[in-house]
C-alpha positions in Angstrom: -25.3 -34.5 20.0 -27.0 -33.4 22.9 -24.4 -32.4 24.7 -23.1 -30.6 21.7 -26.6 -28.6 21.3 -25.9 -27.3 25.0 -23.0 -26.1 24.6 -23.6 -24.0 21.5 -26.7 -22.5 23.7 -24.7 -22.0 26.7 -22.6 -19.9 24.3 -25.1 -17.8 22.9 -27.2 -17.6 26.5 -23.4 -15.7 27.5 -24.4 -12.5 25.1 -27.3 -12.3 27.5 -26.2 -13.4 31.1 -26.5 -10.5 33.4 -27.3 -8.2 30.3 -30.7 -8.4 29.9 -31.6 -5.4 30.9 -29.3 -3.4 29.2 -30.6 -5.2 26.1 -34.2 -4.7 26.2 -33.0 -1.0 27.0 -31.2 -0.9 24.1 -34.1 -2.9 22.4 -36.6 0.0 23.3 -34.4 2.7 21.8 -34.0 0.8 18.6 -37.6 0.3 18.9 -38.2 4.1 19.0 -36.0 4.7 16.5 -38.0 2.7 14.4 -41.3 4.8 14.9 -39.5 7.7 14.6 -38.8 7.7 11.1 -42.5 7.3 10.8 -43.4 10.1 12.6 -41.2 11.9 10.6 -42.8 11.0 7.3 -46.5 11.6 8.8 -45.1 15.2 10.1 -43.7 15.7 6.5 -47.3 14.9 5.2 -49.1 17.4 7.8 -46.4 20.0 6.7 -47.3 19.9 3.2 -50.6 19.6 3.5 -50.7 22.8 5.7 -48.8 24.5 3.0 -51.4 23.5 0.6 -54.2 24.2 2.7 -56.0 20.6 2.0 -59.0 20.2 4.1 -59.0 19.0 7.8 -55.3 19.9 7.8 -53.4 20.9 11.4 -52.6 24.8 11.8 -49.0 25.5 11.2 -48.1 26.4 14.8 -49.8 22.3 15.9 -47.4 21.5 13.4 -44.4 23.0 15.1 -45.8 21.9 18.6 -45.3 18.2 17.2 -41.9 18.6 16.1 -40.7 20.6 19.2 -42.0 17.1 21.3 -40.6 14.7 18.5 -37.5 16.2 18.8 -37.2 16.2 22.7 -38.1 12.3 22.8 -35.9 11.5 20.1 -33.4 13.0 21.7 -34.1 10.7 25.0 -33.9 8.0 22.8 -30.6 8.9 21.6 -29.0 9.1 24.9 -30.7 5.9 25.9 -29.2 4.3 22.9 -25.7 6.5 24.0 -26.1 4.7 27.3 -27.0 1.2 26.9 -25.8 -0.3 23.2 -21.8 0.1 23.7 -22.6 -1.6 27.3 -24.5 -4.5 26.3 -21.7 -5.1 23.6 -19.2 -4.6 25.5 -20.5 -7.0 28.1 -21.7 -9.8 25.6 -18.6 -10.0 23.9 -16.2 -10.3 26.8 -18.9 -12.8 28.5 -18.9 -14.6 25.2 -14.9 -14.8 25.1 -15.0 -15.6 28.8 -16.9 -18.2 28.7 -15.2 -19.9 25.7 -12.1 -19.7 27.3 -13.0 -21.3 30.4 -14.4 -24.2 28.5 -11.0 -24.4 26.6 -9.3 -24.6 29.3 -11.4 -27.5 31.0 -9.8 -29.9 27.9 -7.2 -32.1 28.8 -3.9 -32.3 27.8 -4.2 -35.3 25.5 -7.6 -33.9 23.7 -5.6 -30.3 23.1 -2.7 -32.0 22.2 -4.4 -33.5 19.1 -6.2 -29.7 18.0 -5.0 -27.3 16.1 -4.8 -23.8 18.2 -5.2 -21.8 15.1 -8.8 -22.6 15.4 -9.3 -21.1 18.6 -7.3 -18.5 18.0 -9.7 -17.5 14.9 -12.5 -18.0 16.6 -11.9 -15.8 19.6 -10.3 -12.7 17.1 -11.6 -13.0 13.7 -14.7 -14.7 14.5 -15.3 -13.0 17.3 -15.6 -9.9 15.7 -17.4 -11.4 13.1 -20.2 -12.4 15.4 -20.3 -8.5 16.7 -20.7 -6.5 13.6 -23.1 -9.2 12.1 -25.1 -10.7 14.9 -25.3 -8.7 17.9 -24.9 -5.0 16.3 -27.8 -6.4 13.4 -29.9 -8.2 16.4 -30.4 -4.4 17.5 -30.8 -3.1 13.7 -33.5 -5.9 13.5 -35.8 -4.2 16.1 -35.5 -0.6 14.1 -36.0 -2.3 10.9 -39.0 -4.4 11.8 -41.0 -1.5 13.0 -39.8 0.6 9.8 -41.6 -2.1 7.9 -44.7 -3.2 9.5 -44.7 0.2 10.7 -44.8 2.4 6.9 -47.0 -0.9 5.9 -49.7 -0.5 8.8 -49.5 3.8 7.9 -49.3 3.4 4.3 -52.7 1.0 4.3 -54.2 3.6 6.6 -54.0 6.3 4.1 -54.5 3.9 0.9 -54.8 0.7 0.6 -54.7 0.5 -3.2 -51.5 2.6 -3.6 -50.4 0.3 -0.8 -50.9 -2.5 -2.9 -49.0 -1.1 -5.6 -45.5 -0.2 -3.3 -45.7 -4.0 -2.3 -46.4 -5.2 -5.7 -43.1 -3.8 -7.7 -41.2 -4.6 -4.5 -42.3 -8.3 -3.9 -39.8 -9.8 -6.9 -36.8 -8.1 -5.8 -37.1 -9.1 -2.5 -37.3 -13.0 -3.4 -34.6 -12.6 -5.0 -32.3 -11.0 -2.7 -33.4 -13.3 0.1 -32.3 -16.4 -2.7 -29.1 -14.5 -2.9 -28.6 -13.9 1.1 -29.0 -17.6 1.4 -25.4 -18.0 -0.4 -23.6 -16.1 2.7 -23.8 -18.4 5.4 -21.3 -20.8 3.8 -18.9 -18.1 2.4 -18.9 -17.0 5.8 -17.9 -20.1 6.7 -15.4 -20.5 4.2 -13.6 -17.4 5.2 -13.3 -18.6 8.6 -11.8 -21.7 7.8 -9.2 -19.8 5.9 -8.7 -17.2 8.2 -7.3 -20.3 10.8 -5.4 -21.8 7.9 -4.0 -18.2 7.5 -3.1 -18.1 11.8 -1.7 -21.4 11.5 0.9 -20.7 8.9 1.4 -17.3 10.2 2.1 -18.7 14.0 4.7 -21.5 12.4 6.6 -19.0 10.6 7.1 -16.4 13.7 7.7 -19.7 15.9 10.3 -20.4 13.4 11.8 -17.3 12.7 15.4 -19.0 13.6 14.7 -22.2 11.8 13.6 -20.1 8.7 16.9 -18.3 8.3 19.5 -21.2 9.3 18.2 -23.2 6.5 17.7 -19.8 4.3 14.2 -20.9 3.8 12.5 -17.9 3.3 11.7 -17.6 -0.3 9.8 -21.6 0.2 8.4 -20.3 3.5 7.0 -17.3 1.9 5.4 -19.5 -0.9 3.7 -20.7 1.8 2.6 -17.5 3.7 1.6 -16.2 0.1 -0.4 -18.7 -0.5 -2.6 -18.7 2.7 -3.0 -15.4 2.3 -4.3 -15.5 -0.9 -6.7 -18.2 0.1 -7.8 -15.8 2.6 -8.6 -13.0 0.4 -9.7 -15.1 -2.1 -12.5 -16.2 0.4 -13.4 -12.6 1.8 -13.5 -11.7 -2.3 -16.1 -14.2 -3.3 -17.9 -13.5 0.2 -17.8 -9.3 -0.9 -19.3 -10.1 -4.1 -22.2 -12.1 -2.7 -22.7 -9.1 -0.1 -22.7 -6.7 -3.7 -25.4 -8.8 -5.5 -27.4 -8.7 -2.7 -26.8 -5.1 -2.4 -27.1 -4.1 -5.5 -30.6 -6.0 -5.9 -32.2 -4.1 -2.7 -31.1 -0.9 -3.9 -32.7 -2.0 -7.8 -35.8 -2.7 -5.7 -35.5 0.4 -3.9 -35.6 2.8 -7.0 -38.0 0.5 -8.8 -40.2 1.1 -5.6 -40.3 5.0 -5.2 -40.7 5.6 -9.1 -43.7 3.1 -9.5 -45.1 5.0 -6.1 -44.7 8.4 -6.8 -46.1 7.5 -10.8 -48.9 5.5 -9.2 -49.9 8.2 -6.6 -49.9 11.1 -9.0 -51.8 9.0 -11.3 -54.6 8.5 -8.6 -54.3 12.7 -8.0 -55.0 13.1 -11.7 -57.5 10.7 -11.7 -59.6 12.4 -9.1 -58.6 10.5 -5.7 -59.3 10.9 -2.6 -55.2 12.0 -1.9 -53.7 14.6 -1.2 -49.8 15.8 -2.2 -48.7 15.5 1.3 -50.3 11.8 1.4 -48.4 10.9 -1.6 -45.4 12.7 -0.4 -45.5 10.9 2.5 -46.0 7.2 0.9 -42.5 8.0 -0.8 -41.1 8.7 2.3 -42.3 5.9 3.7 -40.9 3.7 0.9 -37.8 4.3 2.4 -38.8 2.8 5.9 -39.7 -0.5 3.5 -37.4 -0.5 0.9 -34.7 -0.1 3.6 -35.6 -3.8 5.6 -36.1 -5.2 1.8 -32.8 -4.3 0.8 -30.7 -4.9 4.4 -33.2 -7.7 6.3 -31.5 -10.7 3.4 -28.1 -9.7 4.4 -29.0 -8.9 7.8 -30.5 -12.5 8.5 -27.9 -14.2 6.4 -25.3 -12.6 8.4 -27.0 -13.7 11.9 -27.1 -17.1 10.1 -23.6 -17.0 9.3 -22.7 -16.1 13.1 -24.3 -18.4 14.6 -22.6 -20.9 12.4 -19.5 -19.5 13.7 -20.5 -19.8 17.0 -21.8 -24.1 16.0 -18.2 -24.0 14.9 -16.7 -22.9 18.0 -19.0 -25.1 20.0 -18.0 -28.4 17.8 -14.0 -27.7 18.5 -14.4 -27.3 22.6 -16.7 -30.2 22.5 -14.4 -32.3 20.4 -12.4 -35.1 22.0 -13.6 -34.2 25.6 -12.1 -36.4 27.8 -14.3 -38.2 30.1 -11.9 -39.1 33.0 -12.1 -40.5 35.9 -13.8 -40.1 38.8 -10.9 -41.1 41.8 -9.2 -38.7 43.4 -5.0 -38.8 44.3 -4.2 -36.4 47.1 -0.4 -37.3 46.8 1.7 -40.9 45.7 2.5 -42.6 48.9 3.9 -46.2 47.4 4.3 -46.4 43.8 3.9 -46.0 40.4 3.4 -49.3 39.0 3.4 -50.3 35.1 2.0 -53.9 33.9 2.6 -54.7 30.5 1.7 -51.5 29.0 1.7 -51.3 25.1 0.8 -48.1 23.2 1.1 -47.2 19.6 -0.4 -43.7 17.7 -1.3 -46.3 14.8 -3.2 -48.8 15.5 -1.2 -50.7 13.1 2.2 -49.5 14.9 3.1 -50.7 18.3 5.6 -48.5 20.3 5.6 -49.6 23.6 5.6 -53.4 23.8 4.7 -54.7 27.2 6.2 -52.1 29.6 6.4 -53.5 33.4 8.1 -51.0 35.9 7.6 -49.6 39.5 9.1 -46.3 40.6 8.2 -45.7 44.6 7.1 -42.5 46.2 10.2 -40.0 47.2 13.1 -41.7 44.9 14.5 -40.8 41.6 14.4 -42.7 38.7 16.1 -42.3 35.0 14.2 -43.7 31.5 17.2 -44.0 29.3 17.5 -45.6 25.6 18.9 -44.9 22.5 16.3 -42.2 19.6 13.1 -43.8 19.1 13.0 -46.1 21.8 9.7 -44.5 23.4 11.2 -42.9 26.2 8.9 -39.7 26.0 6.4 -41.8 24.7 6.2 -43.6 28.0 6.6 -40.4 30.1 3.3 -38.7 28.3 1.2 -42.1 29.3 2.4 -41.3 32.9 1.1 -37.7 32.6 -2.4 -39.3 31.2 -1.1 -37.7 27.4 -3.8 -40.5 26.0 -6.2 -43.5 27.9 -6.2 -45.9 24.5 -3.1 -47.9 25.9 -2.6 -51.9 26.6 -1.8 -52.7 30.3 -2.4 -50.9 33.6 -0.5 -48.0 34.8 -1.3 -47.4 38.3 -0.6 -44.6 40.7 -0.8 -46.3 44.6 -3.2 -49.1 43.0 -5.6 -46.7 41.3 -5.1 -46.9 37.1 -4.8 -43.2 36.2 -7.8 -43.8 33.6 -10.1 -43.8 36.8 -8.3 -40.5 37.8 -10.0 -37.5 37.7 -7.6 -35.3 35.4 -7.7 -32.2 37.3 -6.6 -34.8 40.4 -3.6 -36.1 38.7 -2.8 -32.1 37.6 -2.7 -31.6 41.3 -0.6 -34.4 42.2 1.9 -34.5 39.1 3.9 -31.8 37.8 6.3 -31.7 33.9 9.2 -30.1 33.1 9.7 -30.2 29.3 12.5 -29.5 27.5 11.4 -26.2 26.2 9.6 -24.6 29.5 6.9 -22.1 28.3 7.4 -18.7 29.9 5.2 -16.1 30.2 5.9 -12.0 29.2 5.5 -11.3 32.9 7.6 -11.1 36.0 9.8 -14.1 37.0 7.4 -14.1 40.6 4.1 -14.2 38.2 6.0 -16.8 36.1 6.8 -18.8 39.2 3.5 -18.5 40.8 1.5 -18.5 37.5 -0.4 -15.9 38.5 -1.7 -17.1 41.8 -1.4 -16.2 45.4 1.0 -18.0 47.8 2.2 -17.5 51.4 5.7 -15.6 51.0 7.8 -18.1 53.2 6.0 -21.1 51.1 7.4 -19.0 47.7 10.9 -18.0 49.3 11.0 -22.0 50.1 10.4 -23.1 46.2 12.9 -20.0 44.9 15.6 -20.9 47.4 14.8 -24.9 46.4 15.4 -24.4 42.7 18.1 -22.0 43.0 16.2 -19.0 41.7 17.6 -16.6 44.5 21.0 -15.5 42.6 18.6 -14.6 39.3 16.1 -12.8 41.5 18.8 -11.3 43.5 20.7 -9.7 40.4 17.4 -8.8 38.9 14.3 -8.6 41.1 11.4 -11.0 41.4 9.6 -8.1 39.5 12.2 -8.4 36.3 9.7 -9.4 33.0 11.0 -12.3 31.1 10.0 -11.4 27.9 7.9 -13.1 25.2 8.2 -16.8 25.7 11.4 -16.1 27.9 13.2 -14.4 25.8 15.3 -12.3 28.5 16.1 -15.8 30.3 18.6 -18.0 29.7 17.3 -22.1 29.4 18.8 -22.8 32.5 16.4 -19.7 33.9 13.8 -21.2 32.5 14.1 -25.3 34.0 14.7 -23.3 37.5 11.3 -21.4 37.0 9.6 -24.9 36.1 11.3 -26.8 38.7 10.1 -23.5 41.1 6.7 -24.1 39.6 6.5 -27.7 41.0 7.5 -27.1 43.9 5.2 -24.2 44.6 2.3 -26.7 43.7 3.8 -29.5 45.9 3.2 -32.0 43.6 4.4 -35.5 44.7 6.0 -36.8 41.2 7.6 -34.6 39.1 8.3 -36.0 35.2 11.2 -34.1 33.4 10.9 -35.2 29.9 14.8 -34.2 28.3 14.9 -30.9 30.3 18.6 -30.7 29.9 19.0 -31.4 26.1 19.1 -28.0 24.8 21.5 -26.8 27.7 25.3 -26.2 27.8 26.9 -29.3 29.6 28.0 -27.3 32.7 24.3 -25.8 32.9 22.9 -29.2 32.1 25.1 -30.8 34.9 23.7 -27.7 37.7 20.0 -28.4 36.8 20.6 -32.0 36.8 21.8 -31.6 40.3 19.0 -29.5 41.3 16.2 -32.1 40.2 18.3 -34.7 42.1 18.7 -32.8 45.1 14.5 -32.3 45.9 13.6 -34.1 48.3 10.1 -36.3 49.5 9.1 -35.9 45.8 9.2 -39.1 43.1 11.2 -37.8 40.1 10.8 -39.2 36.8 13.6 -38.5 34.1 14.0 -38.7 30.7 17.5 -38.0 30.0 19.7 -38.4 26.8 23.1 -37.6 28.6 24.8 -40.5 30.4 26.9 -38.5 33.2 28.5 -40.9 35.7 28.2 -38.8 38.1 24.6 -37.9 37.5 23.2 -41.2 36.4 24.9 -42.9 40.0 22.8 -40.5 41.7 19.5 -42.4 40.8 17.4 -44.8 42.4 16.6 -46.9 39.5 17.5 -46.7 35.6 15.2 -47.6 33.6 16.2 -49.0 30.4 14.5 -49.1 26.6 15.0 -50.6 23.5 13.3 -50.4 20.8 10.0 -49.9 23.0 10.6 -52.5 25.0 12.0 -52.5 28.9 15.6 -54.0 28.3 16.9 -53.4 32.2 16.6 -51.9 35.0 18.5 -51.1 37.9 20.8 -48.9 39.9 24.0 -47.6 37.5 26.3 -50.0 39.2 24.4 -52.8 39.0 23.6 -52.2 35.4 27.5 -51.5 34.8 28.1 -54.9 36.5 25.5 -56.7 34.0 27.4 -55.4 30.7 24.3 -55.5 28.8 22.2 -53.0 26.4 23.1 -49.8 29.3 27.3 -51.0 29.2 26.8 -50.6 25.5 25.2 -47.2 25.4 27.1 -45.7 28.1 30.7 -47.3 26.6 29.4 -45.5 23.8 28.4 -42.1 24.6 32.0 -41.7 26.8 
């Protein structure tokens, strides 16, 4: 829980990292603003009493000496304001995105795995913005509104204490009860968040699935779907526009009750031989306006900080969820082997899937994991990427068990090609490179290794792939992977079914080109039983129904005529 509490304050500290003096500049000016609107209403009461020639009142041309320096230090204040509020937002939010980011990214695999991204995705858009318009912009507002209040209260008491008494008398009940009401929007803040990621989520399935959508001529049930998150969504935002009404709608009640029973009161005290003068009065219902103002906004105001920093509780919760502890060994690179003693896994506890794996693959051969659907081939493959630590057995990487590896260490040492590569809309040298800097012989080595160079030399390294690849073929796309890997020198490489949605000649070239690395271990799963391929491997691995039926080179396997004769007879 600790942990958790540190986190959420390391998020808020970002608004404020490296911003603080922009902030308390910005404070000032809000500050000033503040005691502007005072002066304003004490010039207003000098004007009128000048008018009226009351006793002890300031000549007309003081007067106008006042407001010729009011007016030049408000305008300062302005351009302070000009100067330092858009920074200090501008730098809070992107420290505040920053920041989250770099946390999501220190998750594991496994842990992310398991999350839902539309709750990240919410929370650094719609919540985000949220946090902005209702915490950091009203954080400011608070400073201007505070001295409004204290400030007409403090003047207003100078002048007259009982008519004082009387503007925070009709004013008192309204206030309770808008700050009862404000109370309600910290959970229909919430709420709308929640909604809003329920409202990504469907929205990212049904663009992902744009082509599964229309094969099965699913759109009418699809849009059921979308129709009915979205109403959710604005069903939320409704209730949350009506609480943000009442509570409205009781500061401005308050508000009029306030003036009236102020200007009635004061001109009741006139009549009744007072010592107050029209200005003073005229100024008190001026003022009202610096108090009523706070009254009306501060329940919202502070419900609305409430509700953001719930928001920002909510963010903390999800990076902080199923943090992976790791290890603490490091792996520079496999020199021996992979070793696997009777490992056992299941994603119910009640459901095995592995049962008792035992296996070695050593460093700088290729090995094949072949079986019929469902026999846990991928399974098995994830385990060996550290995909989840709550598995029977040892798996051991050169005697260390990859539980006492440091994650980003086994990153380092072991790379995946899946069987739907993610690409990114940049160039196919970005895409390759993922962004980083590399010698140019080191990235002309990994192009010309994973037969890249007749793409790049049609095209240009420079060519942009499109959104998720869209300009590449899935051939393209294994090369850029297998290009990846090599860049990072990784020492095992784990293809899980990279060939499956390929054309078989396609399939059969980046097949070849897997095989053909050399000094790295590679680890395939594989669906297709190609002689010709499958006699190119080390060791073939065998499962059946999650359990290691053989293993062996193709031959010797052939020569057996067991479970692989079978499945290879078979698939011929």
């Amino acid at each position: 829980m600790a942990r958790e509490k540190s986190l959420y304050k390391q998020l808020c500290g970002r608004f404020f990292h490296k911003n603080r003096t922009v902030f308390g500049l910005a404070a000032f000016s809000a500050l000033f603003s503040g005691f502007g609107g005072l002066i304003v209403s004490w010039i207003l009461k000098e004007l009128i009493d000048t008018a009226a020639k009351e006793p002890g009142a300031m000549s007309f041309r003081t007067d106008l000496i006042l407001i010729a320096i009011f007016m030049g230090l408000m305008f300062l204040s302005f351009m302070l304001d000009y100067a330092t509020r858009p920074r200090f937002l501008r730098r809070a939010m992107r420290q505040y995105r920053d920041y989250a980011f770099e946390r999501l990214m220190d998750k594991g695999i496994s842990t992310f795995r398991d999350e839902s991204t539309a709750t990240y995705l919410s929370a650094l858009t719609n919540d985000a913005a949220s946090i902005e318009t209702n915490y950091l912009t009203k954080l400011l507002s608070l400073f201007t509104m505070s001295v409004m209040f204290f400030g007409s209260i403090t003047l207003m008491l100078w002048y007259s204490p009982l008519l004082t008494a009387v503007a925070v008398g009709v004013t008192l009940l309204p206030l309770i009860a808008s700050i009862l009401t404000g109370s309600k929007m910290v959970p229909a803040e919430k709420t709308v968040s929640d909604k809003n990621g329920s409202f990504t989520a469907i929205l990212t399935d049904c663009l992902g699935g744009f082509s599964v959508i229309k094969s099965f001529q699913a759109e009418r049930e699809i849009y059921r779907l979308f129709a009915a998150r979205n109403r959710e969504l604005e069903d939320s935002k409704f209730s949350r526009e009506r609480i943000k009404t009442v509570v409205g709608m009781i500061g401005a009640f308050a508000g009029m009750l306030a003036q009236l029973g102020v200007f009635v009161a004061g001109t009741y005290l006139i009549l009744s031989g007072r010592d107050l003068t029209t200005g003073t009065v005229m100024m008190f219902v001026n003022l009202m306006n610096f108090m009523i103002q706070p009254i009306s906004e501060l329940p919202g105001l502070l419900a609305g900080c409430k509700a953001s920093l719930g928001l920002i509780k909510k963010l903390s919760d999800a990076l902080e969820a199923n943090s992976e502890a790791g290890g603490t060994e490091t792996l520079t690179s496999l020199e021996n082997a992979i070793t696997l003693r009777d490992v056992r896994f299941g994603y119910d506890e009640e459901k095995e899937i592995l049962h008792g794996i035992n296996a070695s693959f050593e460093a700088g051969k290729a090995y094949a994991i072949v079986g019929a659907s469902g026999s846990g081939k991928s399974t098995l493959l994830n385990l060996l990427m550290s995909a989840s630590a709550n598995y029977g057995g040892e798996i051991r990487m050169d005697g260390t068990e990859i539980r006492d590896i440091r994650p980003e260490s086994l990153y380092e040492c072991v790379s995946v090609i899946q069987q739907n590569v993610f690409v990114f809309n940049a160039s196919i040298r970005d895409n390759v490179t993922m962004f980083r800097d590399f010698p140019k012989e080191e990235l002309d080595v990994a192009i010309s290794h994973a037969h890249l160079d007749e793409l790049i030399g049609k095209r240009g390294e420079n060519t942009l792939c499109g959104e998720n690849g869209s300009g590449l073929s899935g051939g393209e796309k294994q090369r850029i992977s297998i290009a990846r890997s090599l860049l990072r020198k990784s020492s095992v490489l784990l293809a899980d079914e990279a060939t499956a949605a390929l054309d078989a000649q396609t399939a059969w070239q980046v097949s070849n080109d897997i095989l053909d690395l050399e000094g790295i271990t590679r680890i395939v799963v594989t669906h297709s039983l190609e002689e010709g391929i499958l006699q190119r491997y080390d060791g073939i691995l065998v499962l059946k129904d999650g359990r290691a039926e053989e293993f062996g080179t193709f031959d010797e396997l052939m020569a057996n005529k067991g479970y692989f004769h079978a499945l290879f007879t078979v698939s011929q």
